[in-house]
Structure formats: structure tokens, C-alpha cells
PDB file with SEQRES, HELIX, SHEET and CRYST1 records, atoms N, CA, C and O in Angstrom:
SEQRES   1 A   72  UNK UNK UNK UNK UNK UNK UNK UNK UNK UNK UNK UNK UNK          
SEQRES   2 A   72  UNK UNK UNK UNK UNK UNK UNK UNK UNK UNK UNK UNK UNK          
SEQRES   3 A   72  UNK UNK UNK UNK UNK UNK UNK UNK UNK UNK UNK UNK UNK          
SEQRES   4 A   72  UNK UNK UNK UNK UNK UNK UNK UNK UNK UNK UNK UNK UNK          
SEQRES   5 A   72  UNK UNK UNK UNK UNK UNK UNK UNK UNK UNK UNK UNK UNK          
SEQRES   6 A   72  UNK UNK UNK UNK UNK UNK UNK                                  
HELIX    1 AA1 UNK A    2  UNK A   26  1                                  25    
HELIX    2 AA2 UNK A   29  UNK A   70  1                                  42    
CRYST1    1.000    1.000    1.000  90.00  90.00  90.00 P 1           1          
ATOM      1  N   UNK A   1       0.827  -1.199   0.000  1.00  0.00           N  
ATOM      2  CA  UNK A   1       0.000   0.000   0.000  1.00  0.00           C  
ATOM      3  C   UNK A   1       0.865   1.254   0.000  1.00  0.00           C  
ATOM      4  O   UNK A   1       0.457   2.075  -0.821  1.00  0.00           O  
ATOM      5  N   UNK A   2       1.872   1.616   0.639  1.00  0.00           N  
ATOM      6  CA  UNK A   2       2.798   2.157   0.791  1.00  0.00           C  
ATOM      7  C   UNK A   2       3.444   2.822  -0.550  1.00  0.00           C  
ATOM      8  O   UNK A   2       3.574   3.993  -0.908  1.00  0.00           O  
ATOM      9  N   UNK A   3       3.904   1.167  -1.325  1.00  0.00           N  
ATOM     10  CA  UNK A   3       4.633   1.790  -2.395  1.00  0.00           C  
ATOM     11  C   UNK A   3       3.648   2.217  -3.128  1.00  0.00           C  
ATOM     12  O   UNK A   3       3.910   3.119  -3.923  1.00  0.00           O  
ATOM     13  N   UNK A   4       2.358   1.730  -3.067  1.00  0.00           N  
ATOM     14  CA  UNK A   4       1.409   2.266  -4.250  1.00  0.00           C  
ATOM     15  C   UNK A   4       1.151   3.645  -4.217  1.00  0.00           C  
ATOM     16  O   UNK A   4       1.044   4.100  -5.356  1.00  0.00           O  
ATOM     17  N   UNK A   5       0.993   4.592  -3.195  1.00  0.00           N  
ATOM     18  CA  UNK A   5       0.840   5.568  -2.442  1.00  0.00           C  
ATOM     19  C   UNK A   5       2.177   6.583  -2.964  1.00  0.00           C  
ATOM     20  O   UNK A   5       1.976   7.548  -3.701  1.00  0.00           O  
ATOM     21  N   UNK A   6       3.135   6.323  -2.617  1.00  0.00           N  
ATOM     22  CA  UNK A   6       4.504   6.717  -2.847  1.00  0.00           C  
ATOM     23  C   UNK A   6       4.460   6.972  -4.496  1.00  0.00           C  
ATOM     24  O   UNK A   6       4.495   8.094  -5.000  1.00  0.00           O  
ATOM     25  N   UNK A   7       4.370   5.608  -5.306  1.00  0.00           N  
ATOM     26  CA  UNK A   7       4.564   6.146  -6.588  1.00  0.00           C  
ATOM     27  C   UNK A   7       3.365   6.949  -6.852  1.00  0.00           C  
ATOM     28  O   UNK A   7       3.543   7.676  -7.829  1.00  0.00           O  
ATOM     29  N   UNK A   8       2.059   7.085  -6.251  1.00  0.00           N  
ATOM     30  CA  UNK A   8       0.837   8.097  -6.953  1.00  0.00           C  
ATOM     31  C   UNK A   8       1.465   9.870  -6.804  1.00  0.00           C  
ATOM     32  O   UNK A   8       1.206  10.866  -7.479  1.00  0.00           O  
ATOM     33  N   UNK A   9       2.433   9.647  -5.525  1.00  0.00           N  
ATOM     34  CA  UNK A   9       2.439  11.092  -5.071  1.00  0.00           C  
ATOM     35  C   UNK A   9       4.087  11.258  -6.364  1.00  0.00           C  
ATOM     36  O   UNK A   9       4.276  12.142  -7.199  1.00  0.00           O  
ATOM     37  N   UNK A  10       4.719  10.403  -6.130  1.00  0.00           N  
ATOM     38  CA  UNK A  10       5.878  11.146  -7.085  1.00  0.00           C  
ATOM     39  C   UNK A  10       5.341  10.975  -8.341  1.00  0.00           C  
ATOM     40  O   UNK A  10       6.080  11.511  -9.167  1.00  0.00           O  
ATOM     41  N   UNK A  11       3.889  10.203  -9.100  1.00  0.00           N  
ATOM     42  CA  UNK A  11       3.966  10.933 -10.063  1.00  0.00           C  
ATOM     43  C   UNK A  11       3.401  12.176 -10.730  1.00  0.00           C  
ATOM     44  O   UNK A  11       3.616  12.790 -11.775  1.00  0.00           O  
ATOM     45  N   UNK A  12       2.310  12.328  -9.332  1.00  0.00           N  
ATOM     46  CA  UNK A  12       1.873  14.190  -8.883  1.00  0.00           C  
ATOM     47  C   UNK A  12       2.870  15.007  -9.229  1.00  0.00           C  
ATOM     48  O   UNK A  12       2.722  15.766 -10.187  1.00  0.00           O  
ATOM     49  N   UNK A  13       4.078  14.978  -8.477  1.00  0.00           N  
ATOM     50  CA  UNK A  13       4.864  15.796  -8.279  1.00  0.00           C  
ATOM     51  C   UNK A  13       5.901  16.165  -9.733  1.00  0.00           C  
ATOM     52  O   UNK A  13       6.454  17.217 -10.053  1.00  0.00           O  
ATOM     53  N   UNK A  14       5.871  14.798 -10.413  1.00  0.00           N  
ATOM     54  CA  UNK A  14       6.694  14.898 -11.518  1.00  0.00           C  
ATOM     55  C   UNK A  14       6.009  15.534 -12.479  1.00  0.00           C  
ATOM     56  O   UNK A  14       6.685  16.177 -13.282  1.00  0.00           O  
ATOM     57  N   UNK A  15       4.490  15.520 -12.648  1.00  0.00           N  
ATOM     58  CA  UNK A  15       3.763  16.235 -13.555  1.00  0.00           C  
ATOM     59  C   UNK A  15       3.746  17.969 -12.884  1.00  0.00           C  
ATOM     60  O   UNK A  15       3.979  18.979 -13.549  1.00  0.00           O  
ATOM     61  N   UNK A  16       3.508  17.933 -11.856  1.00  0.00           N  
ATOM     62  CA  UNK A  16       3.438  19.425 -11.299  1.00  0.00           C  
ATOM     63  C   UNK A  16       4.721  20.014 -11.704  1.00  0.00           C  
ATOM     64  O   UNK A  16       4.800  21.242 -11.734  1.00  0.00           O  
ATOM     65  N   UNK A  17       5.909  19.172 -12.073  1.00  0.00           N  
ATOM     66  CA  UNK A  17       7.114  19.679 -12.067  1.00  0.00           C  
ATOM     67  C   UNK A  17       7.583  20.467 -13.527  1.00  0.00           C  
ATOM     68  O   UNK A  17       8.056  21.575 -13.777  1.00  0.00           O  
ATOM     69  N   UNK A  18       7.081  18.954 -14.564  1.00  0.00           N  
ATOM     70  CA  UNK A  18       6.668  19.375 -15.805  1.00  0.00           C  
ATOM     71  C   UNK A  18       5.734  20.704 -16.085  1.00  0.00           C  
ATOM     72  O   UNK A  18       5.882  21.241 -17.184  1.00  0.00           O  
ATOM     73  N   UNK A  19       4.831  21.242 -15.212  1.00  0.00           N  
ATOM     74  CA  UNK A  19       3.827  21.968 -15.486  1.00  0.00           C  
ATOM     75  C   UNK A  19       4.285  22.908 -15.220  1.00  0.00           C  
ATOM     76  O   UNK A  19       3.844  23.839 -15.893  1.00  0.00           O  
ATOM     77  N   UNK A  20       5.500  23.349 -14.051  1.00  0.00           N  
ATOM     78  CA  UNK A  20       5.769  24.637 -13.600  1.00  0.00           C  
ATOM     79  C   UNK A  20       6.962  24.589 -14.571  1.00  0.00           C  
ATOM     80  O   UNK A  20       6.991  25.793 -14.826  1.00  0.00           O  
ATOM     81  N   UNK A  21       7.970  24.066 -15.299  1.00  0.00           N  
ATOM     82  CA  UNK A  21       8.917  24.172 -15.910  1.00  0.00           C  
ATOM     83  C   UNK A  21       8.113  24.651 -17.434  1.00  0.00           C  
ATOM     84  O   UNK A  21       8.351  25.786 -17.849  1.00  0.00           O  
ATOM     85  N   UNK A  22       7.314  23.889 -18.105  1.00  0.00           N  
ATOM     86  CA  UNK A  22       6.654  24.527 -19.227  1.00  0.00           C  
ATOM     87  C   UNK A  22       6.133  26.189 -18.938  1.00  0.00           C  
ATOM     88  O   UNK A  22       6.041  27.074 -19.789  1.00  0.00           O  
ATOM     89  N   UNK A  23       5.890  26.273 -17.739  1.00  0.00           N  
ATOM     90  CA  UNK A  23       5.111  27.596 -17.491  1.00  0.00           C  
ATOM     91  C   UNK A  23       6.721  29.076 -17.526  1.00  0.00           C  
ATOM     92  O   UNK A  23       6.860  30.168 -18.076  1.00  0.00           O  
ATOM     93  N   UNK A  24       7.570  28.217 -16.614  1.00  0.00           N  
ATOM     94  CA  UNK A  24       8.370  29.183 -16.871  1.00  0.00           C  
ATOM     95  C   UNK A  24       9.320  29.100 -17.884  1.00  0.00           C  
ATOM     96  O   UNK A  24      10.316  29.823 -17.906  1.00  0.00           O  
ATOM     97  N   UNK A  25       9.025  28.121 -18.857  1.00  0.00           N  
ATOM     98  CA  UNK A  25       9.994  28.510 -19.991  1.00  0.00           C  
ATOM     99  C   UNK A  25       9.355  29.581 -21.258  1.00  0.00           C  
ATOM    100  O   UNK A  25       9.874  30.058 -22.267  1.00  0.00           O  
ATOM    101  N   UNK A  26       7.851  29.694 -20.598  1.00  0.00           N  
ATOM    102  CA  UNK A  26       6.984  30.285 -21.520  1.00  0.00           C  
ATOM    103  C   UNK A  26       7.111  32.184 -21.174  1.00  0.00           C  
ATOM    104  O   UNK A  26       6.460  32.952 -21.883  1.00  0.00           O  
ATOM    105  N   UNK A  27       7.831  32.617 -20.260  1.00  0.00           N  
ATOM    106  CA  UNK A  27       7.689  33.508 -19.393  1.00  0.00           C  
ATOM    107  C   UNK A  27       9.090  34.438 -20.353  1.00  0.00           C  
ATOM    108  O   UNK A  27      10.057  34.022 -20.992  1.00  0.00           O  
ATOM    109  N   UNK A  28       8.472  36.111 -19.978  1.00  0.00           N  
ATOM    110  CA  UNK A  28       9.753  36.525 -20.980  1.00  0.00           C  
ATOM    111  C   UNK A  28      10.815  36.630 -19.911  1.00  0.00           C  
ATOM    112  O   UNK A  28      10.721  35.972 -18.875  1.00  0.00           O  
ATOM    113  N   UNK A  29      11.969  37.566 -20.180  1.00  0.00           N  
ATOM    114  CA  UNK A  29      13.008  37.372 -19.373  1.00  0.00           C  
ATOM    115  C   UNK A  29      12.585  38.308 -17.986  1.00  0.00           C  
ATOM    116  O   UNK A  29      12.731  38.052 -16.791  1.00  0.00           O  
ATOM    117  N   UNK A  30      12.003  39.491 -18.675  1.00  0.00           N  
ATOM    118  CA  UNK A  30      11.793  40.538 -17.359  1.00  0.00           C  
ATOM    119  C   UNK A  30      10.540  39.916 -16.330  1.00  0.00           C  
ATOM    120  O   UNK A  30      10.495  40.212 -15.136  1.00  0.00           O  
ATOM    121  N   UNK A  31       9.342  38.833 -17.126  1.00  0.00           N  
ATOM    122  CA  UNK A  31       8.849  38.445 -15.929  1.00  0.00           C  
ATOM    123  C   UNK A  31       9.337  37.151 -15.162  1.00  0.00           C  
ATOM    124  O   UNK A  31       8.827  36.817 -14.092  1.00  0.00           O  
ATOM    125  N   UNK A  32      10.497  36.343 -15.858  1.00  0.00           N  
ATOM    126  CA  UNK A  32      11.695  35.549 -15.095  1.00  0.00           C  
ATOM    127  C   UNK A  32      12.370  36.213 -13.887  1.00  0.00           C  
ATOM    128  O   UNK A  32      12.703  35.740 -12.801  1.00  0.00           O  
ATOM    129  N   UNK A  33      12.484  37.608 -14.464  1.00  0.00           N  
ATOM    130  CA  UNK A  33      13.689  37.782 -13.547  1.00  0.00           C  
ATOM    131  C   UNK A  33      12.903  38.670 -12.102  1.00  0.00           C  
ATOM    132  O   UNK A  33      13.399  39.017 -11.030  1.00  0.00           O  
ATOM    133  N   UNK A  34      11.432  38.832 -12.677  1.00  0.00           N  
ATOM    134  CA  UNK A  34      10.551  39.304 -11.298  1.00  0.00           C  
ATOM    135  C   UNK A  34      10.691  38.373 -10.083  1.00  0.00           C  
ATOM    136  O   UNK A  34      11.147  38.429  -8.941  1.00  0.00           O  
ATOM    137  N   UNK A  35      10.130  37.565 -10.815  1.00  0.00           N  
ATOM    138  CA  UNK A  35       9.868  36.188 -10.277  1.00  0.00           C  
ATOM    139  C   UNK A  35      11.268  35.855  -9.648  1.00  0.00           C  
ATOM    140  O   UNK A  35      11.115  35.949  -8.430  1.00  0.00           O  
ATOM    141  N   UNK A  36      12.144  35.621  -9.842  1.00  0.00           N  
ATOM    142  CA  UNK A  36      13.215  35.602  -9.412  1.00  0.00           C  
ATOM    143  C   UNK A  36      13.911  36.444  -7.909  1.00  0.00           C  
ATOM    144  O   UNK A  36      14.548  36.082  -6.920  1.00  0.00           O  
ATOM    145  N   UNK A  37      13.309  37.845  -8.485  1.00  0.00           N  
ATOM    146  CA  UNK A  37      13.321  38.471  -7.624  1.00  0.00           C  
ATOM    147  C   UNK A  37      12.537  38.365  -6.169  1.00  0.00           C  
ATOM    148  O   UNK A  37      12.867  38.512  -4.992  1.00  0.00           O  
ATOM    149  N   UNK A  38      11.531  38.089  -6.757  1.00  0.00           N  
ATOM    150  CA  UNK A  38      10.280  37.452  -5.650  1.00  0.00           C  
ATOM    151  C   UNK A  38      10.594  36.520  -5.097  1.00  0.00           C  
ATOM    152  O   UNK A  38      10.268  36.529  -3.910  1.00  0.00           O  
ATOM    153  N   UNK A  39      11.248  35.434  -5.525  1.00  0.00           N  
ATOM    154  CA  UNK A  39      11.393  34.190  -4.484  1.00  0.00           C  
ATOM    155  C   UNK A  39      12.248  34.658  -3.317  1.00  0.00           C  
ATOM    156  O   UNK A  39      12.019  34.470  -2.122  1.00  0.00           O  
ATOM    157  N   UNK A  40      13.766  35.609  -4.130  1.00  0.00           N  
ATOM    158  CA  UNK A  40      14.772  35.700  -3.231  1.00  0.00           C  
ATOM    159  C   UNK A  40      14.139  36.302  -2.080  1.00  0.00           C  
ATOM    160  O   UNK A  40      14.320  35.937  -0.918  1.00  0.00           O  
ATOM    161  N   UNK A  41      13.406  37.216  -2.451  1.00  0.00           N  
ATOM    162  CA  UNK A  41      12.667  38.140  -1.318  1.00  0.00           C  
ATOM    163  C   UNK A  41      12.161  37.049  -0.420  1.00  0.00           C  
ATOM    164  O   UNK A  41      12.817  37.062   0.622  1.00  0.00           O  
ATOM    165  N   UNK A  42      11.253  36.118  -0.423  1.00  0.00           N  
ATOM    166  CA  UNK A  42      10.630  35.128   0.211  1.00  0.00           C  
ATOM    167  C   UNK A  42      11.851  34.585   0.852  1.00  0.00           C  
ATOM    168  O   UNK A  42      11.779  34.954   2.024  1.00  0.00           O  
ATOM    169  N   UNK A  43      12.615  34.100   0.734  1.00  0.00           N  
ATOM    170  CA  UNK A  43      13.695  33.423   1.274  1.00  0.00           C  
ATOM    171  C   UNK A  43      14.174  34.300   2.121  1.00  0.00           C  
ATOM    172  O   UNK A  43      14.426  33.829   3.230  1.00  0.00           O  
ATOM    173  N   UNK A  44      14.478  35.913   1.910  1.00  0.00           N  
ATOM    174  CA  UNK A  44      15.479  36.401   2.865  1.00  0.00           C  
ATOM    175  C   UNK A  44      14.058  36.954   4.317  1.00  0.00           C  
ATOM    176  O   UNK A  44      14.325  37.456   5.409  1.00  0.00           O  
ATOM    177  N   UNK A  45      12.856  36.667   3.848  1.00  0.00           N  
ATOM    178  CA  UNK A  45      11.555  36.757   4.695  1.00  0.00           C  
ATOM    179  C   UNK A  45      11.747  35.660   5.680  1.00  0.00           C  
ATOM    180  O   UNK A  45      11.797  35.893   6.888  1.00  0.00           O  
ATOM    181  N   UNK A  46      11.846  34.580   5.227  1.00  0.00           N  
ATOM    182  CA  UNK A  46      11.700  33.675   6.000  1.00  0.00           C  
ATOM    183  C   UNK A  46      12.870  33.203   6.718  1.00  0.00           C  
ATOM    184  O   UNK A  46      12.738  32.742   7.852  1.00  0.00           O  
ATOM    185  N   UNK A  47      14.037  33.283   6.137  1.00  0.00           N  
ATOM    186  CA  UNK A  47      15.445  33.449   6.629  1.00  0.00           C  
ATOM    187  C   UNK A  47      15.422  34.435   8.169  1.00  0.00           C  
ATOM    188  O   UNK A  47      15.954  34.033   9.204  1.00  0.00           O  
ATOM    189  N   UNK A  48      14.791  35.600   8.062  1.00  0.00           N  
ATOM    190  CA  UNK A  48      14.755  36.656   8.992  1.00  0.00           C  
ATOM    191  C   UNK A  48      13.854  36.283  10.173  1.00  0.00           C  
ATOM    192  O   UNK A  48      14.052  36.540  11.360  1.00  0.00           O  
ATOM    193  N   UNK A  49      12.920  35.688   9.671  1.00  0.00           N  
ATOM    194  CA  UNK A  49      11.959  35.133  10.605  1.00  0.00           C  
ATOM    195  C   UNK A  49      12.209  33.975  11.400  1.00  0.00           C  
ATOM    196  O   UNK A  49      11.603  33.712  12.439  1.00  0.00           O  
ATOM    197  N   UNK A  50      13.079  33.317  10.909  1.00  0.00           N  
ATOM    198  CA  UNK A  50      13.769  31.378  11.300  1.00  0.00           C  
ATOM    199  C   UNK A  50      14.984  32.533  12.742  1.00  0.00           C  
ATOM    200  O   UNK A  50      15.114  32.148  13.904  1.00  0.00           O  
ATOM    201  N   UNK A  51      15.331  33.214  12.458  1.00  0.00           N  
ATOM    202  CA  UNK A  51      16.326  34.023  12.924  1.00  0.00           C  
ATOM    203  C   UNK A  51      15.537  34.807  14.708  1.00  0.00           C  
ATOM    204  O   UNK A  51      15.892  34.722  15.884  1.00  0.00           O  
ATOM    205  N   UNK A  52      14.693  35.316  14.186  1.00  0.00           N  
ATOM    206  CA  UNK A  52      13.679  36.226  15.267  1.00  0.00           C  
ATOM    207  C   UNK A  52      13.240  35.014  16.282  1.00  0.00           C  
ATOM    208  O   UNK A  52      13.022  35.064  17.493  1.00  0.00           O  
ATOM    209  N   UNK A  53      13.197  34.142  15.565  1.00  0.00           N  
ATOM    210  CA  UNK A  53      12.579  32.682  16.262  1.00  0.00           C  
ATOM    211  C   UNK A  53      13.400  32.101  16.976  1.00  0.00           C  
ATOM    212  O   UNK A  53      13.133  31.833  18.147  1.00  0.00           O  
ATOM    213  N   UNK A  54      14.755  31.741  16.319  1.00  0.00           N  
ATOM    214  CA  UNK A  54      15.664  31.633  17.438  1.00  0.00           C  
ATOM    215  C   UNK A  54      16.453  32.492  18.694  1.00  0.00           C  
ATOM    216  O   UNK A  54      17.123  32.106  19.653  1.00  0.00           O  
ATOM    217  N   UNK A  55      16.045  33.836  18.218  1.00  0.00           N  
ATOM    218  CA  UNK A  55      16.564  35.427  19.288  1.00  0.00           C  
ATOM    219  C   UNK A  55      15.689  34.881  20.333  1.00  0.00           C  
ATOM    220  O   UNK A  55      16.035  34.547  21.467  1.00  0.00           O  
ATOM    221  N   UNK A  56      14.532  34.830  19.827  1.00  0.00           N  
ATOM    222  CA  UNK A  56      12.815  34.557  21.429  1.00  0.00           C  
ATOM    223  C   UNK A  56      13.606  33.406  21.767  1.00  0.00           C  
ATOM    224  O   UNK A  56      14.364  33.570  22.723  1.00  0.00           O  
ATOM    225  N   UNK A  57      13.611  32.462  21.301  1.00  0.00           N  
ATOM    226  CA  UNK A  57      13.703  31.073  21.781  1.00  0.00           C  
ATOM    227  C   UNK A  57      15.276  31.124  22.877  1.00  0.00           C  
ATOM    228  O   UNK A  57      15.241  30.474  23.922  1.00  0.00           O  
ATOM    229  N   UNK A  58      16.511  31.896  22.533  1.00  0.00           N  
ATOM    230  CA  UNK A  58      17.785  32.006  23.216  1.00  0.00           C  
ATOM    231  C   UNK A  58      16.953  33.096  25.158  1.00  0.00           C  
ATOM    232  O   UNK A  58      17.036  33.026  26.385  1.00  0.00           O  
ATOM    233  N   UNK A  59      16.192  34.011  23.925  1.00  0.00           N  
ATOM    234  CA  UNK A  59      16.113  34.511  25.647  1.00  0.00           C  
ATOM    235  C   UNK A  59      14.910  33.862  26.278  1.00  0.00           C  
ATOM    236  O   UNK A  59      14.638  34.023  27.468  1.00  0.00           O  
ATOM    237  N   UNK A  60      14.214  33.142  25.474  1.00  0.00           N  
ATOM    238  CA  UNK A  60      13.672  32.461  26.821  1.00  0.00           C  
ATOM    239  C   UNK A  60      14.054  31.611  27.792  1.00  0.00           C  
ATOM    240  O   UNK A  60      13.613  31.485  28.934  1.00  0.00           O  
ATOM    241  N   UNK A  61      15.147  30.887  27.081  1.00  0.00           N  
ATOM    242  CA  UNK A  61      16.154  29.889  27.527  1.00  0.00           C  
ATOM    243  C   UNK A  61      17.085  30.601  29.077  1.00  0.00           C  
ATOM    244  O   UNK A  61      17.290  30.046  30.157  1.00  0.00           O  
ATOM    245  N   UNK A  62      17.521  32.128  28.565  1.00  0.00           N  
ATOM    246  CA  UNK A  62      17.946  32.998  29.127  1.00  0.00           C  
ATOM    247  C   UNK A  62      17.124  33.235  30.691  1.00  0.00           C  
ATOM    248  O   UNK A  62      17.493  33.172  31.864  1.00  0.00           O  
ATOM    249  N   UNK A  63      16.215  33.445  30.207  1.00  0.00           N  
ATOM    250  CA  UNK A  63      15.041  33.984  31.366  1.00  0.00           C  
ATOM    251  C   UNK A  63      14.883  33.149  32.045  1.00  0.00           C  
ATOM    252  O   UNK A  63      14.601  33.420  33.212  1.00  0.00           O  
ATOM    253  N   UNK A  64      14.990  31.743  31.626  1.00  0.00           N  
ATOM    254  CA  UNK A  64      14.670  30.540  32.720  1.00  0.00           C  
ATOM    255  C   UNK A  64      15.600  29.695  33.066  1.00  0.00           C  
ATOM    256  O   UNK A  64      15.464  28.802  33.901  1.00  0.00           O  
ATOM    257  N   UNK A  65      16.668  29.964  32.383  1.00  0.00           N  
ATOM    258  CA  UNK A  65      17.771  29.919  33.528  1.00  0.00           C  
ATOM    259  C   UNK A  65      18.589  30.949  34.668  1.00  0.00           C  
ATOM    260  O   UNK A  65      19.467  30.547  35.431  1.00  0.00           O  
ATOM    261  N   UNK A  66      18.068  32.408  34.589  1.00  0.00           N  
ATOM    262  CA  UNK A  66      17.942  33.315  35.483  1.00  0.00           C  
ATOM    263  C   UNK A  66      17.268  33.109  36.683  1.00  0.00           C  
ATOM    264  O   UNK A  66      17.712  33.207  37.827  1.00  0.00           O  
ATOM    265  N   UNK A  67      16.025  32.780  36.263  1.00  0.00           N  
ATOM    266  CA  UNK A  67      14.547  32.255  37.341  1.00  0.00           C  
ATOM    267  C   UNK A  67      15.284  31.018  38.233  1.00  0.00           C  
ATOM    268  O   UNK A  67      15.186  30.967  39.459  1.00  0.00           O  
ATOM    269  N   UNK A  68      15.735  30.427  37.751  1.00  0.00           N  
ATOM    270  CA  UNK A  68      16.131  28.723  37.979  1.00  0.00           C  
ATOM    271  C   UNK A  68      17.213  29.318  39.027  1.00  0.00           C  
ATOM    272  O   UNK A  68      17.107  28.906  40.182  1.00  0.00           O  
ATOM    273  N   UNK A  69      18.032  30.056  38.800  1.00  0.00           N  
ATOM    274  CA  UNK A  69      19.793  29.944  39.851  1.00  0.00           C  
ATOM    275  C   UNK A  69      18.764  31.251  40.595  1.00  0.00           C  
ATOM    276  O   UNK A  69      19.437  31.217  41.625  1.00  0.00           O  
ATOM    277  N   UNK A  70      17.978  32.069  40.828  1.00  0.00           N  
ATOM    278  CA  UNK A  70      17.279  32.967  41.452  1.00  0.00           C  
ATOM    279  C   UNK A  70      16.692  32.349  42.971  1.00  0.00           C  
ATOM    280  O   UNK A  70      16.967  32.499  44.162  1.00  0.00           O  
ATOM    281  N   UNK A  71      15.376  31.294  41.861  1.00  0.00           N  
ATOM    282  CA  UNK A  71      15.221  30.290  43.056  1.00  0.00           C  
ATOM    283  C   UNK A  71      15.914  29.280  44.024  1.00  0.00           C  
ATOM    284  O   UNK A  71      15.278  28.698  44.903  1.00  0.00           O  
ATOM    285  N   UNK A  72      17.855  29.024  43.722  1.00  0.00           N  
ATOM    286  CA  UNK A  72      18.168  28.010  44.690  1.00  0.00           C  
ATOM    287  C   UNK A  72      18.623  29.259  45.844  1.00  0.00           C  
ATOM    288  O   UNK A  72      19.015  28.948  46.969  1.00  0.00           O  
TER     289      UNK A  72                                                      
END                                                                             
């Protein structure tokens, strides 16, 4: 069941793959290079955010090991 499952989804994915590669070979250069532009943007979004996530996450770590040597 497994493998049957497995090959339905990779061959989803191989057609979706085909579909977005036909789409952007159809695309001129200036809306390539939008697009391009757009992803990087997304990446340095989420890059910044993976980042903010670990700043909270260090000082909470921070804060409760303050609390912790406070209380002995």
C-alpha cells in the first residue's frame, strides 16, 4: 500500500514539475527575472523570521535559567 501511495504522489509531483517548468519557460526574461526576484525576497523573509525565532527562543532559555539559579 505504501509503495502504491509513494509512486501516486511522485507521479503528482513529476507532472506538477513538468507543469511549472513549461510555465516558466513560456515567461519573458523581465517576468523571469521578477519572479526571481520574488522568491529571493521570500527566502530572505523567511530566513529573517527562522532568525527572530531563534533570538525569542535564546532569551527564553535565558530567562529561565535566570529564574532557575534565582530560586536556589
Amino acid at each position: 500500500m505504501d509503495q502504491i501511495a509513494s509512486a501516486a504522489l511522485q507521479a503528482c509531483l513529476r507532472r506538477d514539475y513538468d507543469s511549472a517548468r513549461q510555465a516558466l519557460l513560456g515567461l519573458e526574461p523581465t517576468a523571469l527575472r521578477e519572479l526571481q526576484q520574488a522568491a529571493m525576497a521570500l527566502q530572505n523573509l523567511t530566513a529573517a523570521r527562522r532568525y527572530a525565532i531563534a533570538q525569542q527562543q535564546l532569551a527564553i532559555v535565558k530567562k529561565l535559567q535566570e529564574a532557575k539559579m534565582a530560586n536556589r
